[in-house]
Each structure stands twice: as C-alpha cells, then as structure tokens.
C-alpha positions as a Markdown table, in Angstrom:
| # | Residue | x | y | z |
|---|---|---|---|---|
| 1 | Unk | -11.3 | 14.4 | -7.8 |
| 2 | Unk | -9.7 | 12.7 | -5.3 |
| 3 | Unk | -10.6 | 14.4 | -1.6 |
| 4 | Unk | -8.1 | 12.9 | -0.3 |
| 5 | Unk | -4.6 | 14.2 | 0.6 |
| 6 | Unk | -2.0 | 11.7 | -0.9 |
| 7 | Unk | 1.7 | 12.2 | 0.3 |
| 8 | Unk | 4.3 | 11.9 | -3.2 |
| 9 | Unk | 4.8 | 8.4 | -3.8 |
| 10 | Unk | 2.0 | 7.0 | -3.3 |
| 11 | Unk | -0.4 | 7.9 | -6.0 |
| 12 | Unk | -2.0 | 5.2 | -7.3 |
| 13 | Unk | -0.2 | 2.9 | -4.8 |
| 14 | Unk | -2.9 | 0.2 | -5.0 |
| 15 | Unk | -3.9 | -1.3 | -8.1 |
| 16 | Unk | -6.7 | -0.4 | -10.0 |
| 17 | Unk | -7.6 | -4.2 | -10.9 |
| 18 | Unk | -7.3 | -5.0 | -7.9 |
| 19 | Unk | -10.6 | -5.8 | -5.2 |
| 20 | Unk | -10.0 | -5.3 | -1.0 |
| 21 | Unk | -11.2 | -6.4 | 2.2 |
| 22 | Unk | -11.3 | -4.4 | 5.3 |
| 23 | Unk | -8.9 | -7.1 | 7.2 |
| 24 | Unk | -5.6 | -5.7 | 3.8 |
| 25 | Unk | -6.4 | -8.5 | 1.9 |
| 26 | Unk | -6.6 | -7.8 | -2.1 |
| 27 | Unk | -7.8 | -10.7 | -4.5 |
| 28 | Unk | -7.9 | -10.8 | -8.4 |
| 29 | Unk | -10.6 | -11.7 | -10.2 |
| 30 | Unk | -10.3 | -13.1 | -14.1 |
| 31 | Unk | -13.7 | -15.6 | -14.6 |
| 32 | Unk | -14.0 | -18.0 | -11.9 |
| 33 | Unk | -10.3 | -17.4 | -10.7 |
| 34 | Unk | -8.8 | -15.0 | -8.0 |
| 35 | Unk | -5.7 | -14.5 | -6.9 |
| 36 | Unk | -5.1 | -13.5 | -3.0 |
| 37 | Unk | -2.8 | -11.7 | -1.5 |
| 38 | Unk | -2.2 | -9.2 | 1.4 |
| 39 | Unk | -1.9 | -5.1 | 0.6 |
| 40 | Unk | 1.0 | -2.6 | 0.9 |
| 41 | Unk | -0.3 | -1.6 | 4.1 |
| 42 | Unk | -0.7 | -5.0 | 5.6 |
| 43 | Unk | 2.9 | -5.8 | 4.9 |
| 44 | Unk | 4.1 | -2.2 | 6.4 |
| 45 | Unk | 2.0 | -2.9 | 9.3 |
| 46 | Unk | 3.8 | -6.5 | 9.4 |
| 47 | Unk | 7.6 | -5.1 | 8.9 |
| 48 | Unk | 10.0 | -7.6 | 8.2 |
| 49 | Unk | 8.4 | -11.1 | 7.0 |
| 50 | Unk | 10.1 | -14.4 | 8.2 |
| 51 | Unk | 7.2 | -17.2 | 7.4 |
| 52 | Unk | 4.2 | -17.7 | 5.3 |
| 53 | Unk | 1.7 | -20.4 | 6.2 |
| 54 | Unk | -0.6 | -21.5 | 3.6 |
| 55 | Unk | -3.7 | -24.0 | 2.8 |
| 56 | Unk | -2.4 | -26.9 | 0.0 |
| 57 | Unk | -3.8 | -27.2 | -3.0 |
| 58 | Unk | -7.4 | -29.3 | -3.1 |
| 59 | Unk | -7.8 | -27.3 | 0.5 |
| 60 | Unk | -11.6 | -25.4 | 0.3 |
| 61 | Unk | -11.4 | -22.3 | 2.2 |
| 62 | Unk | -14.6 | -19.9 | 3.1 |
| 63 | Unk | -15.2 | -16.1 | 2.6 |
| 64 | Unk | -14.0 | -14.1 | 6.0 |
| 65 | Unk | -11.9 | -17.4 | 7.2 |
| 66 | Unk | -8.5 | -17.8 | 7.9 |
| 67 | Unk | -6.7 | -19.9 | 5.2 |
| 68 | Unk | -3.4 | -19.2 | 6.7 |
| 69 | Unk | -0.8 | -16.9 | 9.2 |
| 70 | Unk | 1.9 | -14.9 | 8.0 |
| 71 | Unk | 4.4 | -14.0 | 10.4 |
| 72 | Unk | 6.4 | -11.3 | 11.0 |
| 73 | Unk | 9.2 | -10.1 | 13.3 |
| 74 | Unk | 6.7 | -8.0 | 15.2 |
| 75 | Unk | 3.4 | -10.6 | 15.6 |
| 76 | Unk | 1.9 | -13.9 | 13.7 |
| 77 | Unk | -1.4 | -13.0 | 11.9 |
| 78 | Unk | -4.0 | -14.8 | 10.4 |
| 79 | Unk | -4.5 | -14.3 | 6.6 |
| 80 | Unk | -8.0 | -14.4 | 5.8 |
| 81 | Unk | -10.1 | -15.2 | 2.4 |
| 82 | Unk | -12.1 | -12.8 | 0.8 |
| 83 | Unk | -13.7 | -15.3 | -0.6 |
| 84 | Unk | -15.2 | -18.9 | -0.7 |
| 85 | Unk | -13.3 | -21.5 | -3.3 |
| 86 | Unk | -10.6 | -24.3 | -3.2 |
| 87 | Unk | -7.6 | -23.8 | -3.6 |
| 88 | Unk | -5.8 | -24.4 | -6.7 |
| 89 | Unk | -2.5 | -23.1 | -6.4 |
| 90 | Unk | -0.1 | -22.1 | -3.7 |
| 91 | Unk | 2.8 | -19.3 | -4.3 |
| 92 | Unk | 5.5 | -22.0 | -3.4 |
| 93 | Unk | 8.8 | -19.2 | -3.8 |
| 94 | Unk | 7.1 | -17.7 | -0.6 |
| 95 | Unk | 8.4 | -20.8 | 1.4 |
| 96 | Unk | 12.4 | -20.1 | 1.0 |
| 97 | Unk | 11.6 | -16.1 | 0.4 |
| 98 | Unk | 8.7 | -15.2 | 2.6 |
| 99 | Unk | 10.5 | -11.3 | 2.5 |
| 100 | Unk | 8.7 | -11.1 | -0.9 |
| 101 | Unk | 5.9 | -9.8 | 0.6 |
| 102 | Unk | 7.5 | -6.9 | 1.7 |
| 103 | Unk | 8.7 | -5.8 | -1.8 |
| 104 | Unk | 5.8 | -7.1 | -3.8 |
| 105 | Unk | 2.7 | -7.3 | -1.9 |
| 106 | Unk | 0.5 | -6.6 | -4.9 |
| 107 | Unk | 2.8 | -8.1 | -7.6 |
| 108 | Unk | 5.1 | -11.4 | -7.2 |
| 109 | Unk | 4.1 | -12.0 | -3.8 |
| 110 | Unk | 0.6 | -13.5 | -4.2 |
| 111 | Unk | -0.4 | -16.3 | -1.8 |
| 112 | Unk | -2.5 | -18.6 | -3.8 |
| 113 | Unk | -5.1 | -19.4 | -6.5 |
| 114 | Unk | -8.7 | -20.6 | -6.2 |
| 115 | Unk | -11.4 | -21.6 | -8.1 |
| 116 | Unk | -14.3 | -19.3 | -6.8 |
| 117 | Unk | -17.8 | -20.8 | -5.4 |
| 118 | Unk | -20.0 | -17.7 | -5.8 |
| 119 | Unk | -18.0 | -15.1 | -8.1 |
| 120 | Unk | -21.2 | -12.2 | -6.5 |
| 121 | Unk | -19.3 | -12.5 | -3.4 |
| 122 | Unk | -16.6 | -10.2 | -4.8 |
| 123 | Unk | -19.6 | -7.7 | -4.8 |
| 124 | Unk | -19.1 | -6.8 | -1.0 |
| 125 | Unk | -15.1 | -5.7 | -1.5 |
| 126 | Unk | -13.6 | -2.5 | -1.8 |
| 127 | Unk | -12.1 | -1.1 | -5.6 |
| 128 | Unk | -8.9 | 0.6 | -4.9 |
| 129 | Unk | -10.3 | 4.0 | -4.5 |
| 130 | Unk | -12.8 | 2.8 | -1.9 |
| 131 | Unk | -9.7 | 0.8 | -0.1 |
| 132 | Unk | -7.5 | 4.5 | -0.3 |
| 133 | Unk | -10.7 | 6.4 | 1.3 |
| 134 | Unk | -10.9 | 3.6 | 4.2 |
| 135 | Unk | -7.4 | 3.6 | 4.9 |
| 136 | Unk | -7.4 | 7.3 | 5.3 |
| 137 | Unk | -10.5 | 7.7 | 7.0 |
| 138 | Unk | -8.3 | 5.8 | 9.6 |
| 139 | Unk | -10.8 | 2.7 | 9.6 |
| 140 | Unk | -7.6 | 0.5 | 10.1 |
| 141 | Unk | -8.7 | -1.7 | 13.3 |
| 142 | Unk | -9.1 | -4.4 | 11.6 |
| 143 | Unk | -5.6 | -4.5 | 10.6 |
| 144 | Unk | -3.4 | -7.6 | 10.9 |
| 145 | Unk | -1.3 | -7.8 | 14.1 |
C-alpha cells in the first residue's frame, strides 16, 4: 500500500514501464533500445515550452550528461541522459511543436532513441513508484530550471 497521499488525478500518473532519474528524466528500455524523455513534473516545473535542442542522430552521448536544453518561457535547461549510447533517432515533430512536451511528456513527446552501451546502467534509476516516493519526499532540487 501506497504511504503516500496522492491528490485525485494523479494516480498512477507515471508510467509503470517507465525507468527515472533524479534530474525528471524517464527512459524506456526494450533490448538494447531506450527511449528518453523528460517527466510530468519536469514539464510543469518548465510551463509553457517554446524550443527543444537535441543531439543528431550518429551523436554518442554519456550517462548523467547533457545531450540537449529545452527551453521554456520561465528558464533554458539542460536535458540530461540517463544513460550512455548513440543516438539513433531524434523526435523531429518536437522542432515546429516543442508545446508537445507539455501535453505528452511521457507519451508522443519523446526526445530521442539510442542504442544503449551498458543496458546494467539502467540498474541505478528509479521505477515509477520509487520516482512518486522521491517526488513527494520533496527530494526535487535537482529539478530542471
């Protein structure tokens, strides 16, 4: 049981398959393959999104580095990797509709595609339920912005 107090709504707001990084990061893992993106509460922290900055495909980014800066109407944040690969696809839609973010962080919204170097390094992130516990313990300094 969850010991948690969750407000309506927001059961469940993170998904399950998902894996997450203390800096709101989330990345999907299926082999060798993850898919990054930023969480629900990065983008609330954000607000309005305006630009998305991303590595190009062939780029090789490390575990805990920046691979890119999104930017927002409040700041300009680095984006960082939760884990070492190259990149092998970039979400181009976020170039003319960088707003995305804010209405699909965990969904449509992704930022790109890698082939992983060492799939163990997703041992080190957070499962949904660990990522709920964090946010609420208010362990949020790490935030974006």
């Amino acid at each position: 049981m969850n010991q948690f107090l969750q407000l309506p709504g927001e059961a469940n707001m993170y998904p399950q398959e998902l894996l997450y990084t203390k800096d709101h990061e989330w990345i999907r893992v299926d082999e060798e393959t993850g898919i990054i993106g930023i969480t629900d509460y990065a983008q609330k922290e954000l607000g309005d999104i305006v630009f998305v900055e991303l590595p190009k495909k062939g780029d090789h980014v490390a575990a805990h580095e920046a691979l890119g800066n999104i930017e927002s109407v409040k700041a300009v944040s680095e984006i960082f990797s939760p884990v070492s690969g190259e990149v092998i696809a970039v979400n181009h839609r976020l170039e003319d509709g960088p707003e995305l973010v804010n209405s699909d962080p965990h969904g449509e919204a992704w930022l790109i595609k890698m082939h992983l170097d060492d799939r163990n390094e997703t041992e080190s992130l957070m499962t949904a339920d660990q990522y709920e516990a964090y946010l609420a313990s208010g362990a949020t300094s790490e935030a974006h912005g």
